[in-house]
matplotlib code that plots the C-alpha trace (Angstrom):
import matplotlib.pyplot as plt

x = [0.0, 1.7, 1.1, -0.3, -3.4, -4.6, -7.3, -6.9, -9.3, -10.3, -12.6, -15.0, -15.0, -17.7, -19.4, -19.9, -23.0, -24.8, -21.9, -23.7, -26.0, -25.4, -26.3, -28.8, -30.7, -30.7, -29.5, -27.8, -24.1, -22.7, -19.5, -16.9, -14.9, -17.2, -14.9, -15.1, -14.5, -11.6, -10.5, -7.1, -7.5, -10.4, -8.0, -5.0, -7.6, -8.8, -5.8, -4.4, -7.6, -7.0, -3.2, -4.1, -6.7, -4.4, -1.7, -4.0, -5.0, -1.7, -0.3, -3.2, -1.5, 2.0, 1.2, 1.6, 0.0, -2.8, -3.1, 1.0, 0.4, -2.1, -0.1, 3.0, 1.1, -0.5, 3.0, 4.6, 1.5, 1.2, 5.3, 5.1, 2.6, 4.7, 8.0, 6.1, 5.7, 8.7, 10.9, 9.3, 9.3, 13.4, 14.2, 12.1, 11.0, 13.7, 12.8, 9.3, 10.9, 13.4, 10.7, 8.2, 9.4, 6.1, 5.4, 7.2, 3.6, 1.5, 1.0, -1.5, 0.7, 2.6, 4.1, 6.9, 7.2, 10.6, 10.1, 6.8, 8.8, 11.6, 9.2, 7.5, 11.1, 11.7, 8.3, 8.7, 11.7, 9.8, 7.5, 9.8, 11.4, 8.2, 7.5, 10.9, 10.3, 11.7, 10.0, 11.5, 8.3, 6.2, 7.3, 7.8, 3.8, 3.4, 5.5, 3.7, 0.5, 2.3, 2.2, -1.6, -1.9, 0.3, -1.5, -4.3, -2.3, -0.7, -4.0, -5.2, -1.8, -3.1, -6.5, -4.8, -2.5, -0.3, 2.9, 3.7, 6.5, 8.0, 6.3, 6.0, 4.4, 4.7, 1.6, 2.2, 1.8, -1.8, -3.5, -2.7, -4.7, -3.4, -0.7, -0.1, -2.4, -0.6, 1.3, 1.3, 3.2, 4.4, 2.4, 4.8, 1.8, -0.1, 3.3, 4.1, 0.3, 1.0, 4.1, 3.0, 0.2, 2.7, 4.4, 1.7, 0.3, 3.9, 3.8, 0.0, 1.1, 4.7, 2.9, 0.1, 3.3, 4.5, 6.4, 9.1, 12.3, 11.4, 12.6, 12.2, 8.7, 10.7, 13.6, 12.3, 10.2, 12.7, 15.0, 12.1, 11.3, 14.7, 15.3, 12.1, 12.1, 15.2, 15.0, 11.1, 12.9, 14.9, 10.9, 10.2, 9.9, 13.3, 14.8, 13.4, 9.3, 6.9, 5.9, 8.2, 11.5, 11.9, 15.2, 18.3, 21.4, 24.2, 21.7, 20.2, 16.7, 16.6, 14.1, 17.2, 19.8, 17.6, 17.2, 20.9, 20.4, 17.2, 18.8, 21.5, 19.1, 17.2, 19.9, 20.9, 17.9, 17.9, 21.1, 20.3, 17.1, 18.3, 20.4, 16.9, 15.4, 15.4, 13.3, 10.2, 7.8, 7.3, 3.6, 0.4, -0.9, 2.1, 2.7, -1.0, -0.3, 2.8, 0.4, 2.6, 5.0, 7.0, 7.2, 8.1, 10.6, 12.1, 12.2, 13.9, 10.5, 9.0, 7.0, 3.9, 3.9, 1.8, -1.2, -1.6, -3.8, -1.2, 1.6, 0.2, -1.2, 2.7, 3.7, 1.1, 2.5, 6.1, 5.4, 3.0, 4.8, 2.6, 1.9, 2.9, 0.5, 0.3, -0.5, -2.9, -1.9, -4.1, -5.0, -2.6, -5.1, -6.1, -4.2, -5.7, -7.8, -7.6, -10.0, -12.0, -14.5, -11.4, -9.6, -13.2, -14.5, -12.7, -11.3, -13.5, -9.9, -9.5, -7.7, -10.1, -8.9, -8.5, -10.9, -8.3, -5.1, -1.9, 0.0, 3.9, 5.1, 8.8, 10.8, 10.7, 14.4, 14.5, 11.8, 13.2, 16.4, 14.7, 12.6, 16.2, 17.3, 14.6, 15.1, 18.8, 18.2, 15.2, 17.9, 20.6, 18.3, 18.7, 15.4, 13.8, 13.2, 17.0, 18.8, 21.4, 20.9, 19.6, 22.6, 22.5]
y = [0.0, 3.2, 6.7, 9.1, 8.1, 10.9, 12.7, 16.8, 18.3, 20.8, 22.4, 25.2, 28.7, 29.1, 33.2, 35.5, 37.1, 38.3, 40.9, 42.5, 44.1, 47.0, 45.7, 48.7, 49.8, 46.7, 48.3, 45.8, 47.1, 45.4, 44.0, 43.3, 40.7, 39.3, 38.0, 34.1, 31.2, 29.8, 25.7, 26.3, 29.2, 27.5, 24.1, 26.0, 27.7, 24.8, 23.1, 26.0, 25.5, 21.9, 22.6, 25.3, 22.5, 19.6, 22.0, 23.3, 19.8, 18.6, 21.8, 21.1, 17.4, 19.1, 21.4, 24.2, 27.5, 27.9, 31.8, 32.0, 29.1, 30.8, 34.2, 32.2, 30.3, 34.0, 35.3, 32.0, 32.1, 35.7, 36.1, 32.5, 34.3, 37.2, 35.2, 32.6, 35.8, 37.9, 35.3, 33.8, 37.0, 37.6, 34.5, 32.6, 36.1, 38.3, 40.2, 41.4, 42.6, 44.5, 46.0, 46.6, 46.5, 47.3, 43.3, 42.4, 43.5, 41.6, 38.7, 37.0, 37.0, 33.7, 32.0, 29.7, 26.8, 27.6, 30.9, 30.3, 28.1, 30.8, 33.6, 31.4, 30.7, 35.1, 35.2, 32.4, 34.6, 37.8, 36.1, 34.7, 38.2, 39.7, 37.2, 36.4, 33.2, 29.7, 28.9, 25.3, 23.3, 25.3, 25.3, 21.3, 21.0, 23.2, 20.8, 18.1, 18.7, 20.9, 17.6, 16.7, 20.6, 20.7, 17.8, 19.9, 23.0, 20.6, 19.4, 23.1, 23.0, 19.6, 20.8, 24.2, 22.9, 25.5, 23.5, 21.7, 19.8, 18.4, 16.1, 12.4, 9.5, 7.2, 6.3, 8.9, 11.7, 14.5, 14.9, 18.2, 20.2, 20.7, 18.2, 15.2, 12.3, 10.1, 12.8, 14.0, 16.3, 15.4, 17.2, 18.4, 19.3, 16.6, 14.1, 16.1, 15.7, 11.9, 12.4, 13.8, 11.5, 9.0, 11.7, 12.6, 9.1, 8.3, 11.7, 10.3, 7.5, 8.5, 11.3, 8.5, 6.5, 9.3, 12.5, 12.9, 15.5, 19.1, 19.6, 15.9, 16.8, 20.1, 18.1, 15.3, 17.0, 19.4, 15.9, 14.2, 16.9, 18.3, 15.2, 14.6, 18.4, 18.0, 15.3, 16.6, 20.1, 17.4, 17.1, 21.0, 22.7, 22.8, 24.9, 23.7, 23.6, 25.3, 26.4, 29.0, 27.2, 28.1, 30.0, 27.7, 28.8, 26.5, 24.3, 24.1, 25.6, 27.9, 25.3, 23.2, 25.0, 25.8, 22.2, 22.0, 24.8, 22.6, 19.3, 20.8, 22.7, 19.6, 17.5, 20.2, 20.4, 16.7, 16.1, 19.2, 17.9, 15.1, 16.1, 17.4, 14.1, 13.5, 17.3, 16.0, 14.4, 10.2, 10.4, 13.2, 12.9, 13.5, 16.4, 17.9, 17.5, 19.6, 22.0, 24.6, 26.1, 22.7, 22.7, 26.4, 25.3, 23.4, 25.2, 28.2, 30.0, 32.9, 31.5, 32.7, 33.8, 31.7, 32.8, 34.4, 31.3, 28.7, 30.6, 30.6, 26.8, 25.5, 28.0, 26.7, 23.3, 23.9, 25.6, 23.2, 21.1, 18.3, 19.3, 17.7, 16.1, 17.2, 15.7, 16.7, 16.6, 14.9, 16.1, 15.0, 12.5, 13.9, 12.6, 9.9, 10.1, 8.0, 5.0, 2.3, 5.1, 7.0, 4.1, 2.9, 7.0, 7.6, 11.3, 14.6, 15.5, 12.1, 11.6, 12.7, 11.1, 13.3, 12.7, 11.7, 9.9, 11.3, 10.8, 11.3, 12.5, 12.4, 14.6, 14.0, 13.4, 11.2, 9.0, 8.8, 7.6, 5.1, 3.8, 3.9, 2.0, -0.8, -1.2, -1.8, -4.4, -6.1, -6.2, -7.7, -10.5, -9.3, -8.5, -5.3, -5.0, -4.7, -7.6, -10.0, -11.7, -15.1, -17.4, -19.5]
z = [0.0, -0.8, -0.9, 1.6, 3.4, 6.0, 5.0, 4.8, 7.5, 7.9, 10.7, 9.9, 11.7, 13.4, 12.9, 15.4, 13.7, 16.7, 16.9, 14.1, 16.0, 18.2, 21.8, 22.8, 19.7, 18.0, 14.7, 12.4, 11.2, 7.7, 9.1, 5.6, 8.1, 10.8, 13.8, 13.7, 16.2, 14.8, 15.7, 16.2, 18.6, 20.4, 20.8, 22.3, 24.7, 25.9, 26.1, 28.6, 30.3, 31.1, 31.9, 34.4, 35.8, 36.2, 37.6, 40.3, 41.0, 42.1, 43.3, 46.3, 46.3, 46.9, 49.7, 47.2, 47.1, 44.7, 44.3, 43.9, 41.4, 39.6, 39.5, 38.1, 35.7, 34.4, 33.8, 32.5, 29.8, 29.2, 28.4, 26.4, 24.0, 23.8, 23.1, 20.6, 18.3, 18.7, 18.0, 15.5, 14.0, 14.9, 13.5, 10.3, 9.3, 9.2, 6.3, 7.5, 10.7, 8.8, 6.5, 9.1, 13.2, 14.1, 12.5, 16.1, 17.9, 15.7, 18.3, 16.5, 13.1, 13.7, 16.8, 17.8, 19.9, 21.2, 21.4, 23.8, 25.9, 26.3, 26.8, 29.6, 31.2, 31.1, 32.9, 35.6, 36.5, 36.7, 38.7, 41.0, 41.4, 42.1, 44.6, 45.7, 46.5, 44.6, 41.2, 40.9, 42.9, 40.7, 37.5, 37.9, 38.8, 35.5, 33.6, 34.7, 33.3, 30.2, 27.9, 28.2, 27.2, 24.6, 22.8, 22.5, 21.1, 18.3, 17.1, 16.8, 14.7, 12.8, 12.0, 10.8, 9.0, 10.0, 10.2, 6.2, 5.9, 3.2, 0.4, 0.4, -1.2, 2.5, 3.7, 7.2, 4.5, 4.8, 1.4, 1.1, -1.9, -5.0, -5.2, -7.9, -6.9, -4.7, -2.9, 0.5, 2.7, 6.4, 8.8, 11.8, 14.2, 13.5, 14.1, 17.3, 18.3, 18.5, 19.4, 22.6, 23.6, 24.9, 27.3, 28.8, 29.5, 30.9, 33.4, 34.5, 35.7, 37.1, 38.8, 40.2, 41.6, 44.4, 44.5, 42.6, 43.4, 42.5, 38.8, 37.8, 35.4, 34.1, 33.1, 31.6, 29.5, 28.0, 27.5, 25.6, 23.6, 22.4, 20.5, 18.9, 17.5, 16.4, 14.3, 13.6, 11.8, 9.0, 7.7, 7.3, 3.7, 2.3, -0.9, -4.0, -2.5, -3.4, -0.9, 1.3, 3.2, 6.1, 7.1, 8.4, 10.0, 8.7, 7.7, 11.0, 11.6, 14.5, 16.7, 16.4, 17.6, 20.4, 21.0, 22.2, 24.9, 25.7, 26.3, 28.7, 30.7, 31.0, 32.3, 34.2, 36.3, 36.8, 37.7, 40.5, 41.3, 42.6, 45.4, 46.8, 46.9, 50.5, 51.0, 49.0, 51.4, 50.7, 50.2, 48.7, 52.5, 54.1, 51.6, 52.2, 56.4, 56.1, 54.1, 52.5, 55.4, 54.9, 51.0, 51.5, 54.4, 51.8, 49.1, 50.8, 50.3, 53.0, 55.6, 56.4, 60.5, 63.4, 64.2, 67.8, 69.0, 68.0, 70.0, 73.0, 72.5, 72.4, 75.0, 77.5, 76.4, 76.7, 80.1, 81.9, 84.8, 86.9, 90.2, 93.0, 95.3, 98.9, 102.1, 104.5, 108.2, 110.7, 114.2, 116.6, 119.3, 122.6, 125.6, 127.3, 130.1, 133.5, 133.9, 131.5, 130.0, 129.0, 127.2, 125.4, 124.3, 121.2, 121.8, 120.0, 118.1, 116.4, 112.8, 110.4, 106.8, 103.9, 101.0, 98.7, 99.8, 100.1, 97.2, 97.4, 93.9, 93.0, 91.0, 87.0, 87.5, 90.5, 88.9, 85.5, 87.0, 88.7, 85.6, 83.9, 86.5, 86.3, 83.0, 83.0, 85.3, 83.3, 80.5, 82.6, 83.9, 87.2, 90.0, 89.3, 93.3, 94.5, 95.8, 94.3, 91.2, 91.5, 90.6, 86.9]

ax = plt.figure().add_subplot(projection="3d")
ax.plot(x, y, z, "-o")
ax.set_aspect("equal")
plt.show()
C-alpha cells in the first residue's frame, strides 16, 4: 500500500454574527470581516484551560500555594505568547521585521514553539522576582501537566495545518490540496500531536506513583522533547518547494539550535534535582499535612507567620509542669484520760482522713532515674526490686 493516506481536515469557523447588532438599539451594522471562532484558537484555549486545571490539582496534592500558582502560571503564559511571536518573528521572518518593526507587535501573526517556551522561562523569573520566592516546585507541577496541554495546542496546529513539511508518497503523508495524486506532505503538528500522547500518559502514571524531586517533570520534559524536535525540523519545507523554506542557520533551523540549549538545561535540572530528593515528602498525604509552610521550608520559600492562637497553644505546652500532690496533716489524738470510760470513748480530736489519699510524687528526675534503672536491670536478667541476682 503506498502513498499518503490521512485525509486533509479541515474544521469550519464558526461566525460570530450576533456581533452584528449593536447591543442597545438593536440596529444591524454590515461587518466586511465578521470575527469568527476559529478551531485552532479555540484548541489552544482549551488546552491551557486543562493545563491550568491539572496543575492546580496537584499543586493542592504538593502542599503548594494555589493563588501563587495561579499568579505564576498567568506570567509564564502571558510572556510565552509574547515570546512565541517575537521570536518567530526575529528568526524565520527576518525580512518582515526589517521591513516593518512594528510586525514584532502583531502577536496573533505567527508564533513559535521555542520561542513560547523561552518567553515562559523570562516570565517564571519575573515572577519569581516579584514574589521572591523559589519557582522550581512550581514550575515542575506546571511541567507536569504541560504535555496533556500541549496535545491539544498541536491538534489546533493539525487541523490548521499550520505547520507543512515536506512532500512524500509514504503512507504517514496529509493529502494536502493541490498536489499530484498520490502525494502528501508530512504534517509536523499533527506528528508532534501523536508524538506527545505518549508523554503525557507516561507523566500520569509516574505522577500517580509518588512524589518525585522538584525539577524531575521540568527536566524530563525538556530531554524528551529536544530530540524529537530536532530530528522533527529534517521534515520541514526545504529549498526547492513550493511552498516557502523556512530559514536555516548553517543548515540548521533555529528550533534546532535551540534544542541543544534545551537538552542541557534539562539534564541540568535533573542532575540538581536530585540532590533534593530526600526534602520531598514520601507520600500526597504526608505532603497535604505539612500543608505549604513545609514545601516552602524546603524550598527556601518565605513563611507565612503563626497565628496568635497557636503561640500561646505551644507556649502553654512547653510551660506546663505536673503538680505535685500534697499531704494533708491529721490532728494530733487527745491525751488519754484516766479510767476504763477513758480508754473505750474515742477522743473529739480524732484523725479525720482526707478525702483523697496522700499521694507522694517524685521529681521527674529522681523518677526517670529510677525507671532507667529498672530497666537496665530487666535487661541484665537481674530482680527489678534490688537484691542479688539469682545465681545460673
Amino acid at each position: 500500500m503506498s502513498g499518503p493516506l490521512i485525509p486533509y481536515i479541515q474544521l469550519p469557523e464558526i461566525p460570530l454574527s450576533f456581533l452584528s447588532y449593536l447591543p442597545l438599539i438593536g440596529e444591524k451594522i454590515d461587518l466586511a470581516d465578521p470575527p469568527t471562532i476559529k478551531p485552532f484558537g479555540t484548541l489552544v484555549a482549551f488546552g491551557v484551560y486543562l493545563g491550568s486545571v491539572i496543575a492546580l490539582r496537584r499543586a493542592r496534592e504538593r502542599g503548594l500555594d494555589t493563588k501563587k500558582l495561579n499568579d505564576f502560571i498567568f506570567w509564564s503564559i502571558g510572556m510565552g505568547f509574547v515570546g512565541a511571536h517575537v521570536l518567530d518573528s526575529i528568526f524565520y521572518y527576518p525580512d518582515k521585521v526589517a521591513k516593518n518593526p512594528l510586525y514584532l507587535l502583531e502577536l496573533w501573526a505567527g508564533l513559535s514553539s521555542f520561542g513560547g517556551f523561552c518567553g515562559a522561562l523570562f516570565g517564571s523569573f519575573l515572577w519569581k522576582w516579584r514574589n521572591r520566592v523559589s519557582m522550581l516546585s512550581y514550575l515542575d507541577v506546571v511541567c507536569s501537566a504541560f504535555p496533556a496541554a500541549w496535545v491539544f495546542g498541536r491538534m489546533g496546529c493539525s487541523v490548521a495545518h499550520d505547520h507543512p513539511g515536506r512532500m512524500t508518497d509514504l503512507w504517514v503523508g496529509v493529502q494536502y490540496p493541490h498536489l499530484p495524486p498520490g502525494i502528501g506532505r508530512f504534517d509536523l503538528g499533527l506528528i508532534e500531536m501523536l508524538l506527545t500522547i505518549p508523554l503525557a500518559i507516561v507523566f500520569f502514571f509516574r505522577w500517580k506513583s509518588g512524589p518525585k524531586f522538584f525539577g524531575y517533570y521540568a527536566g524530563w520534559m525538556s530531554v524528551a522533547y529536544a530530540p524529537v524536535r530536532f530530528g522533527l525540523d529534517f521534515l520541514r519545507v526545504g529549498p526547492g518547494d513550493k511552498l516557502p523554506a523556512d530559514e536555516r542557520y548553517w543548515s540548521l533551523t533555529p528550533a534546532q539550535w535551540a534544542a541543544f540549549g534545551l537538552l542541557a538545561l534539562g539534564a541540568y535540572v535533573i542532575r540538581n534535582g536530585k540532590k533534593t530528593q530526600a526534602l520531598v515528602p514520601a507520600t500526597y498525604a504526608e505532603a497535604q499535612a505539612r500543608g505549604e509552610r513545609g514545601i516552602a521550608a524546603e524550598m527556601g520559600d518565605p513563611l507565612p507567620e503563626p497565628e496568635d492562637d497557636d503561640l500561646e497553644a505551644e507556649e502553654a505546652k512547653a510551660t506546663v509542669t505536673p503538680v505535685p500532690a500534697t499531704k494533708k496533716k491529721a490532728k494530733k489524738p487527745a491525751p488519754k484520760a484516766a479510767g476504763a470510760e477513758a480508754e473505750q470513748a474515742p477522743s473529739a480530736e480524732a484523725d479525720v482522713p482526707s478525702e483523697a489519699p496522700a499521694v507522694d510524687v517524685e521529681p521527674r528526675e529522681e523518677a526517670s532515674a529510677e525507671v532507667e534503672a529498672k530497666r537496665g536491670r530487666r535487661r541484665r536478667g537481674g530482680p527489678t526490686s534490688g537484691g542479688d541476682p539469682e545465681p545460673v
